[in-house]
C-alpha positions in Angstrom: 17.1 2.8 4.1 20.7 1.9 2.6 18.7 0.3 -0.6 16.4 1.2 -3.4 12.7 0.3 -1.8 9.2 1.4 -2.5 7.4 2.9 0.4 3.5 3.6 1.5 2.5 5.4 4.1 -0.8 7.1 5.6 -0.9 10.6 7.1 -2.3 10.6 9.8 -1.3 7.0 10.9 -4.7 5.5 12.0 -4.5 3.0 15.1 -3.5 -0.3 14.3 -1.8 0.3 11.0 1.9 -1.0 12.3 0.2 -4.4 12.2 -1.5 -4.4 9.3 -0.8 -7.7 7.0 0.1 -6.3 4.0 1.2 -8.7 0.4 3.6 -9.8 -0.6 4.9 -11.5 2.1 8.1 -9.6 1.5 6.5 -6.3 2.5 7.0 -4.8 5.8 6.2 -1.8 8.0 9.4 0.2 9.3 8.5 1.3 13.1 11.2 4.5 12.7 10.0 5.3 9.5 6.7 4.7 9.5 6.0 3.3 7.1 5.4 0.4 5.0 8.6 -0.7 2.4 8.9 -3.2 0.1 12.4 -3.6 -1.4 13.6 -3.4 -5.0 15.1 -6.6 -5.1 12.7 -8.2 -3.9 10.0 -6.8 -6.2 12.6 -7.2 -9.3 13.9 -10.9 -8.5 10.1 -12.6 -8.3 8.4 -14.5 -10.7 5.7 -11.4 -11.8 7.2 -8.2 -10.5 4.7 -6.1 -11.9 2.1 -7.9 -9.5 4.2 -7.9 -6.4 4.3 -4.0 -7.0 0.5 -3.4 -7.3 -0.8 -5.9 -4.7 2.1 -3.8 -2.5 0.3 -0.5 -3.1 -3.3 -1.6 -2.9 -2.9 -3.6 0.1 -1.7 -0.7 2.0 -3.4 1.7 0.1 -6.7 -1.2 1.4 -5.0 -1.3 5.0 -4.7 3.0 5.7 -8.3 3.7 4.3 -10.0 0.7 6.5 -8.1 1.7 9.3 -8.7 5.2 9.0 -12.1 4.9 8.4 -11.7 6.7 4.8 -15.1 6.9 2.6 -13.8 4.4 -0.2 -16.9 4.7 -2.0 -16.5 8.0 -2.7 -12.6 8.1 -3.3 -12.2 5.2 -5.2 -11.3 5.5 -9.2 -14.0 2.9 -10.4 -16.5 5.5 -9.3 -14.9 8.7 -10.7 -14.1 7.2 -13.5 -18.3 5.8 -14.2 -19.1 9.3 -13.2 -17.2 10.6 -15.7 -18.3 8.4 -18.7 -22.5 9.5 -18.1 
């Protein structure tokens, strides 16, 4: 990648995860790279960067844990984070 981007990926790659529609529409997954990138510049020239950066990682973070079948109940902070306030 000859520019700064930010990058997601899932390990292993479930099935289907190369067409994944992931936000924001700038966002895109790299076939020799595998993974998904979303570009500095494009993050730091929009209206609300700091939005275009966090619906880029939970989209994909959404799109490898559906697609891999990943138990989100149990993984996912909201839980932990009740669990450890009892």
């Amino acid at each position: 990648m000859p520019e700064p981007a930010f990058y997601a990926y899932s390990a292993p790659e479930p099935p289907g995860l190369k067409e994944a529609i992931v936000r924001p529409a700038s966002a895109f997954y790299h076939p020799t790279m595998g993974e998904f990138l979303l570009r500095y510049d494009d993050v730091r020239n929009t209206d609300a960067p700091e939005q275009a950066l966090l619906a880029f990682f939970q989209s994909t973070y959404e799109a490898g844990a559906t697609l891999g079948q990943w138990d989100r109940e149990e993984l996912e902070r909201e839980r932990w984070y009740q669990a450890s306030k009892k």
